[in-house]
Rosetta silent file (secondary structure, phi, psi, omega in degrees, C-alpha in Angstrom):
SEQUENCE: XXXXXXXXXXXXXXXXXXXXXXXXXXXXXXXXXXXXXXXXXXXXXXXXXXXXXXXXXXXXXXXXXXXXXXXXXXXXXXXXXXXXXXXXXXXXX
SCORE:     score description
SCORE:     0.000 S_00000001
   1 L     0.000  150.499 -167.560   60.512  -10.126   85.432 S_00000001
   2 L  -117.347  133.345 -164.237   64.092  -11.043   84.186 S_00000001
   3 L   -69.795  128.597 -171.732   64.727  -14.714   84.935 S_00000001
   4 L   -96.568  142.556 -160.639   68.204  -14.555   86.377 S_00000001
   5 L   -78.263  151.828  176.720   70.584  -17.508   84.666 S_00000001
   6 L   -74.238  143.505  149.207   71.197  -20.267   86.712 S_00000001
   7 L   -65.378  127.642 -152.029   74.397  -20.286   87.784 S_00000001
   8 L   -88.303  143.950  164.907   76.644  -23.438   86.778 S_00000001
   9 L   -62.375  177.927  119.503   77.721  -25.750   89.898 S_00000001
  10 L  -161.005 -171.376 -174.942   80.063  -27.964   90.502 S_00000001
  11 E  -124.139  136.529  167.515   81.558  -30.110   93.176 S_00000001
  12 L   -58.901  153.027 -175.868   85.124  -29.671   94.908 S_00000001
  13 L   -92.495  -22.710 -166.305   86.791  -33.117   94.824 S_00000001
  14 L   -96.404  -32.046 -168.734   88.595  -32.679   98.367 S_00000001
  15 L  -113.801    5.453  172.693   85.704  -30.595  100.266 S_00000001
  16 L    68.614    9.597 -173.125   82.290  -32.309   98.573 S_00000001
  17 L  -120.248  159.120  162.961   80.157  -28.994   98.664 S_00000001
  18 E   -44.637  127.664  135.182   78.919  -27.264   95.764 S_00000001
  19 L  -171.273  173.558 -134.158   79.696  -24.302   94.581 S_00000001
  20 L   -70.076  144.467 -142.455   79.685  -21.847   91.305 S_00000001
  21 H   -78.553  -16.690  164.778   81.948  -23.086   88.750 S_00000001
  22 H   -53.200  -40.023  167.958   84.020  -19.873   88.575 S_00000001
  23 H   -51.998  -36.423 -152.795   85.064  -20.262   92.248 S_00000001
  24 E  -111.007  149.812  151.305   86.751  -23.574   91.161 S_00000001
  25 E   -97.491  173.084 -149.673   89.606  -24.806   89.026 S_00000001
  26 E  -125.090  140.316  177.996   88.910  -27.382   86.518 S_00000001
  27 E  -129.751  132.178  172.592   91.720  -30.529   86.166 S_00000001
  28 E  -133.232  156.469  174.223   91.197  -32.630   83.174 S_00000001
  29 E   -98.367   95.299 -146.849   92.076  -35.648   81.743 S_00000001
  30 L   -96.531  177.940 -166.434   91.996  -36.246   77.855 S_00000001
  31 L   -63.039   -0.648  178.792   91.567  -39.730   75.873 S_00000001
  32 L  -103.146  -23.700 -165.952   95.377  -39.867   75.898 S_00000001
  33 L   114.732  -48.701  168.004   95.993  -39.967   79.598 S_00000001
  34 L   -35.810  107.991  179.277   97.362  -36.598   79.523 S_00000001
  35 L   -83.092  176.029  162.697   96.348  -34.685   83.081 S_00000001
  36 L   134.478  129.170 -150.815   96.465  -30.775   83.020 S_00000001
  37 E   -76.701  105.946 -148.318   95.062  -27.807   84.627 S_00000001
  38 L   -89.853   87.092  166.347   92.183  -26.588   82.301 S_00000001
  39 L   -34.941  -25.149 -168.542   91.802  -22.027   83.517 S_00000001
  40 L   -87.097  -46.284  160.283   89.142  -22.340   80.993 S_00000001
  41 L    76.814   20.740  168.585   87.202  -25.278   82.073 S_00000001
  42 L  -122.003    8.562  163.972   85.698  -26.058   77.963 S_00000001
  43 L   -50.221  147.938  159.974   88.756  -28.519   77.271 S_00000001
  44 L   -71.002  115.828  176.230   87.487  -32.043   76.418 S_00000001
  45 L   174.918 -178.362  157.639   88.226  -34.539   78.878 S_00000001
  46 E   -90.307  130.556 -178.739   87.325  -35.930   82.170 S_00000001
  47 E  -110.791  111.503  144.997   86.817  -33.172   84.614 S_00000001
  48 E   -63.108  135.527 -169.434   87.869  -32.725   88.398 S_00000001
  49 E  -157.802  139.705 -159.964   87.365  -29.323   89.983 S_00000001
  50 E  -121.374  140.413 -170.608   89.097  -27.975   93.089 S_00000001
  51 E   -71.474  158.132  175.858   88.078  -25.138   95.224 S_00000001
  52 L   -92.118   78.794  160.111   90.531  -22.429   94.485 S_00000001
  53 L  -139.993  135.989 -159.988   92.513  -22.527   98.006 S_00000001
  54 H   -46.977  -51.515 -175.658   95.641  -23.216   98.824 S_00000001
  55 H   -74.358  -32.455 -174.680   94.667  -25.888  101.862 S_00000001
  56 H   -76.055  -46.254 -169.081   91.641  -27.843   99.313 S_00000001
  57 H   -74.236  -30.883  160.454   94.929  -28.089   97.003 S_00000001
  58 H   -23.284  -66.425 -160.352   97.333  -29.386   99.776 S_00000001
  59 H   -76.706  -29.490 -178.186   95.040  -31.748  100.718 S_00000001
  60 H   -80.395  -40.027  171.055   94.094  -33.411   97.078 S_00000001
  61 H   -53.138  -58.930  172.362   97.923  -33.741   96.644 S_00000001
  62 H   -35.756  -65.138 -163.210   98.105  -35.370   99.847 S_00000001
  63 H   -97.060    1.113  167.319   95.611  -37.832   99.601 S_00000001
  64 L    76.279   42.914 -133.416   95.866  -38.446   95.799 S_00000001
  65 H  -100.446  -24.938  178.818   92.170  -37.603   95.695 S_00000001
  66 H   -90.146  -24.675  173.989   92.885  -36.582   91.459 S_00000001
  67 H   -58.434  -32.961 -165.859   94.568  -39.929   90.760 S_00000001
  68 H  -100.583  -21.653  148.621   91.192  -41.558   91.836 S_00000001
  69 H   -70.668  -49.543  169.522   88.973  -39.355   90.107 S_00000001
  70 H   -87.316   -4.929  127.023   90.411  -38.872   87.234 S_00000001
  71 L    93.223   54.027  179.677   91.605  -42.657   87.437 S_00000001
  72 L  -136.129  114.875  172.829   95.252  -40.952   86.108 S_00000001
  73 L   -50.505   93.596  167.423   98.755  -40.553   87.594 S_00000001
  74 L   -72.626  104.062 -179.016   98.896  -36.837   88.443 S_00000001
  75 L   -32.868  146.358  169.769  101.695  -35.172   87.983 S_00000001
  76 H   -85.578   -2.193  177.047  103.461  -33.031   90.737 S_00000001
  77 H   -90.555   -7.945 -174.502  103.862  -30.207   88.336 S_00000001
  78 H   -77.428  -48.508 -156.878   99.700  -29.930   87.943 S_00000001
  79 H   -45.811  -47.292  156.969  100.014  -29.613   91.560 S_00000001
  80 H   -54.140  -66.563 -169.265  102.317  -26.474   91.268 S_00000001
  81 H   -40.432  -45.189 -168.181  100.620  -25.220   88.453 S_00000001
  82 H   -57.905  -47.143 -166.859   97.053  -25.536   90.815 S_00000001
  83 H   -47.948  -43.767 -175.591   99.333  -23.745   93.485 S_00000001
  84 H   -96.509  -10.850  134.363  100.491  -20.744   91.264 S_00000001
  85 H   -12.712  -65.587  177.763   97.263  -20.502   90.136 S_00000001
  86 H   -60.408  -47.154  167.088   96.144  -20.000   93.565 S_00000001
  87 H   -71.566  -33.154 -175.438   99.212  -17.441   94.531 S_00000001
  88 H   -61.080  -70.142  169.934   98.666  -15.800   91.456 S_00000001
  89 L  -103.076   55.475 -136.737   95.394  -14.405   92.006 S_00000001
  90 L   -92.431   36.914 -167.107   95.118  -14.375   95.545 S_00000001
  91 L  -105.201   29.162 -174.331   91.963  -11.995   95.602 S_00000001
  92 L   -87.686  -30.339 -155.152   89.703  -13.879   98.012 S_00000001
  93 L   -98.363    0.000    0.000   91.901  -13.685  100.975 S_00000001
């Protein structure tokens, strides 16, 4: 029997549930302060990770939900960047 690899979690910051770390984008924070929106998700840093939808990203902007996780002033351009991210590859919907 072939063990099947675990798949790696994580948790959305805005909707709390679980789910497989591909699904998500990764926002990190390095030892400098420096925010910015990691596609790769192996930068070094402290890591936040946002379902990839348009409305989870809305809503983290809104409520400043990456300033308090990442305990960092977050730029309104990560927000865009999360956005065209989002627009970019639009192949869930």
């Amino acid at each position: 029997m072939v063990q099947k690899r675990k798949i790696p979690e994580r948790k959305c910051v805005v909707t709390n549930e679980m789910k497989p770390k591909k699904d998500l984008i990764r926002v990190v924070r390095n030892k400098e302060g420096e925010v910015f929106v990691d596609p790769t998700g192996k930068k070094n840093g402290r890591g936040a990770y946002l379902s990839r939808d348009l409305d989870v990203i809305l809503k983290a902007e809104k409520s400043n939900v990456l300033n308090r996780t990442l305990n960092a002033e977050v730029d309104a351009s990560i927000y865009e960047e999360l956005k065209q991210l989002i627009n970019g590859n639009d192949h869930e919907k």
